[in-house]
N, C-alpha and C positions, 0 to 999 in steps of 0.2 A: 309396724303394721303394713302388710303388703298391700300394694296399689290396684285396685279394683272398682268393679260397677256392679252395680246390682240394681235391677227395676223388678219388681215384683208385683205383680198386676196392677200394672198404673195405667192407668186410664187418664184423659185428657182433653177436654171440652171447647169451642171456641163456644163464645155465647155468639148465639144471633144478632145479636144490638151493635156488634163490631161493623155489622157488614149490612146494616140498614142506611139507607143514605137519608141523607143529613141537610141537604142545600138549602139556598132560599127558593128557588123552583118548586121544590118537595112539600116546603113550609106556607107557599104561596097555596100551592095546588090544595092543601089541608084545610086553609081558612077559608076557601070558597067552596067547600065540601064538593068538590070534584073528587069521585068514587073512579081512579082505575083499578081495574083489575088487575093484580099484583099476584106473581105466586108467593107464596107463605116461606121463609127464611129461616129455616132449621139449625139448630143449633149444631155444629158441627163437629161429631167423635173421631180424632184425630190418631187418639192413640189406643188403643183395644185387649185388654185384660194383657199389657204387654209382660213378659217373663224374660228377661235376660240377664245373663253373669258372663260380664268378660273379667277374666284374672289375670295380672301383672304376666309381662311378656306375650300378651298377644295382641295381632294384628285382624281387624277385622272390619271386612267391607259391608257396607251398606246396600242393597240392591231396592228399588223401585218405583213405581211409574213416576209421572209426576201427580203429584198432591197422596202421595199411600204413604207420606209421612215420617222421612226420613229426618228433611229438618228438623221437623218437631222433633224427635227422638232423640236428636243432636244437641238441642236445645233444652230441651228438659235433663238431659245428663248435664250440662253446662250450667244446669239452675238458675237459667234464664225465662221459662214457663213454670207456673206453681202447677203440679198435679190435680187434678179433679178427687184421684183416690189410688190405694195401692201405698207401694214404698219405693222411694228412691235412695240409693246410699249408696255414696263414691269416694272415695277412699283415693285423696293422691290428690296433686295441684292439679289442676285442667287450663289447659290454651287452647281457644279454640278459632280458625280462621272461618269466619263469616260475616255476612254484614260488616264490611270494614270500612264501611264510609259509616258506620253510625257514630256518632260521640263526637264529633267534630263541632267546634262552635266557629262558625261562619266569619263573625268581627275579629277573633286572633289570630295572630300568626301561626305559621305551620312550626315555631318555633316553641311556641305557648302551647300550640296543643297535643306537640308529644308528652307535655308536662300533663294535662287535660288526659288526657288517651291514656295515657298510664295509671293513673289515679285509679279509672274507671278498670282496668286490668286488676287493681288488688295490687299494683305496684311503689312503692316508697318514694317522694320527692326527690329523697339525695339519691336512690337509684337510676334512676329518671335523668338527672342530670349527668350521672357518668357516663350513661348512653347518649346523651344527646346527639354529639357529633357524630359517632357511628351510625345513627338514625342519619340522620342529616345528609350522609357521604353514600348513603346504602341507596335513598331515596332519589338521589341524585336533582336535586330541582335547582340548587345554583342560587342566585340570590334570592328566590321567589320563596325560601323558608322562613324569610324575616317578612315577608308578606300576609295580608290579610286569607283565610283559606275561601273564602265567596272570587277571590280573584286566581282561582284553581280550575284547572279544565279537571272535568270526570277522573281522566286518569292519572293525573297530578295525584289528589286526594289516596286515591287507592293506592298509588306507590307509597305513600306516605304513610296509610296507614299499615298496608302490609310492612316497611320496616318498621313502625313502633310495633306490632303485636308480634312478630315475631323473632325481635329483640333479647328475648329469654323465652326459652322454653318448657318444658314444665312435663309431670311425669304422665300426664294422658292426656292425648292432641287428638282436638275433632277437624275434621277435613270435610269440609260441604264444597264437592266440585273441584275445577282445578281454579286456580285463580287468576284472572285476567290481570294484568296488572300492567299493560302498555308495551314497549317496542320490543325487537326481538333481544337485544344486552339485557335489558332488563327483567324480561322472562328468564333469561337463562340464570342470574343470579335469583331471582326469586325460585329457580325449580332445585338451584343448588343448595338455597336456605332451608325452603321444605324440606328435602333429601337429609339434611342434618339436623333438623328436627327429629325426625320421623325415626333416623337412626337412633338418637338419644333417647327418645319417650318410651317410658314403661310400656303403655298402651296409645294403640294406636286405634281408631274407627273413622275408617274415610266412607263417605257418599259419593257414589260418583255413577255413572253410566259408561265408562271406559273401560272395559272388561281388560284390555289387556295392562292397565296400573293396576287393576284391583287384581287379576293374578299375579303380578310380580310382584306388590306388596302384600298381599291379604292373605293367610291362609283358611279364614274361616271368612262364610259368610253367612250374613241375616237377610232375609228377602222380606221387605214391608207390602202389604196389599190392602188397598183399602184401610190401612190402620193394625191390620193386623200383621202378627210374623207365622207367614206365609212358611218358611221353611227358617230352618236354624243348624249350617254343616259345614261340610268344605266348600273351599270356595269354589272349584268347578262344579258341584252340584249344583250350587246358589247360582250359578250361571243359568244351568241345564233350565232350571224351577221357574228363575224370572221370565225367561224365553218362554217358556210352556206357556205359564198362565196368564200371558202379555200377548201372546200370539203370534211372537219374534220367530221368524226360520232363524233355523243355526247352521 
C-alpha cells in the first residue's frame, strides 16, 4: 500500500477549560465572591472542514500566520490531537520534529532517556540500544550523557533530543520550523541530518515561513487561514496567496 495522507473534513476543537486559569489567586478571588469582569473564553476551531490528500513522492509546504493552524495540522496528521470530526488516514511510518524537549524525564540520564525517548517514538528497546552511541556522539555532550537531564542547559536537551528522533527516519516527516538546536558545528550537522531525512522520506510536509526552503524543497503548497485551507497549489502561488491575505508586499 502506497504512502499517503488524507484529512477529509476534519475539524478540530480546543475546549475553553484548557485556557481558563486555575491559580490560587483565581480560586481566592471566587470564595470571596469578587465579580470581575472577565471576557467569556470560546472554545477554539483550529482546524475547519479541512480536505487534504498528499500522495507518496510529494513534498509540501505549509504556509501561515501565526495561530491559522499549521501545528495543529501537523499534529493531527501525527495523531497526536484526536479529531473533533471528519476522517484522518495515513498510510506510511511518520517522524515527526517538534516539541523535542517533550518526553524527557528530568531525574535520568541523558543516557536513560534515549531509551525513554525512543519507546515514546514507537521504537524497540534492542533498537534503541544499537543506536545508543551514535546518539550519544551526534549529540555531542561529552560526559554530561551519563548525567541527570534537569542538569541540562535548554540546548543541551534539544541537541539531545534532535539526535534520538532523528536517529531513523521514517516514510513521512513533519517539519514545524527550522530547528534550533545550538552552536554553529552543530546546526550544520543537524541541517545535514535533516537534508537526509528529507531526501529519504516518501513524503514530506514542512511549516515554515522561509519562503526561500519551502521553494527549494516544496513543490506544492497549502496556505492555512484562520483554520482554514485558504488556497491548495504550487508552491509560488502559495506564496503569492499567503502574501495577499496577510498583507505581506512582495
Amino acid at each position: 500500500m502506497r504512502n499517503a495522507i488524507r484529512l477529509e473534513n476534519v475539524n478540530l476543537h480546543y475546549a475553553s477549560t484548557a485556557f481558563r486559569e486555575s491559580s490560587l489567586k483565581a480560586a481566592l478571588a471566587s470564595s470571596l465572591s469578587f465579580r470581575l469582569k472577565k471576557k467569556e473564553i470560546l472554545d477554539i476551531h483550529a482546524l475547519k472542514d479541512t480536505c487534504v490528500q498528499i500522495e507518496e513522492g510529494e513534498r509540501v509546504g505549509l504556509l501561515g500566520h501565526n495561530g491559522a493552524g499549521k501545528s495543529t495540522f501537523l499534529k493531527v496528521v501525527a495523531g497526536l490531537y484526536p479529531i473533533s470530526s471528519g476522517m484522518r488516514t495515513v498510510t506510511g511510518t511518520v517522524r515527526s520534529l517538534f516539541d523535542l524537549s517533550l518526553g524527557f524525564e528530568p531525574d535520568a540520564t541523558g543516557r536513560e532517556n534515549i531509551l525513554y525517548r525512543g519507546l515514546l517514538l514507537g521504537l524497540t528497546p534492542k533498537f534503541m540500544r544499537s543506536v545508543e552511541e551514535e546518539i550519544a556522539e551526534f549529540a555531542d555532550l561529552g560526559e554530561f550523557i551519563d548525567y541527570p537531564i534537569k542538569t541540562y542547559s535548554a540546548g543541551m536537551q534539544v541537541r539531545l533530543a534532535f539526535a534520538i528522533s532523528t536517529a531513523v527516519g521514517g516514510d513521512i516527516l513533519l517539519l514545524d520550523e527550522v530547528v534550533g538546536a545550538g552552536d554553529a558545528n552543530f546546526m550544520a550537522k543537524a541541517k545535514k541530518r535533516i537534508m537526509d531525512l528529507v531526501d529519504n522520506a516518501e513524503i514530506l510536509v514542512l511549516a515554515s515561513h522561509d519562503f526561500n526552503t519551502l521553494l527549494s524543497l516544496c513543490k506544492r503548497g497549502v496556505v492555512l487561514h484562520h483554520g482554514n485551507v485558504a488556497f491548495d497549489g504550487p508552491m509560488e502561488d502559495a506564496i503569492t496567496t499567503y502574501r495577499r491575505i496577510n498583507g505581506i508586499a512582495g
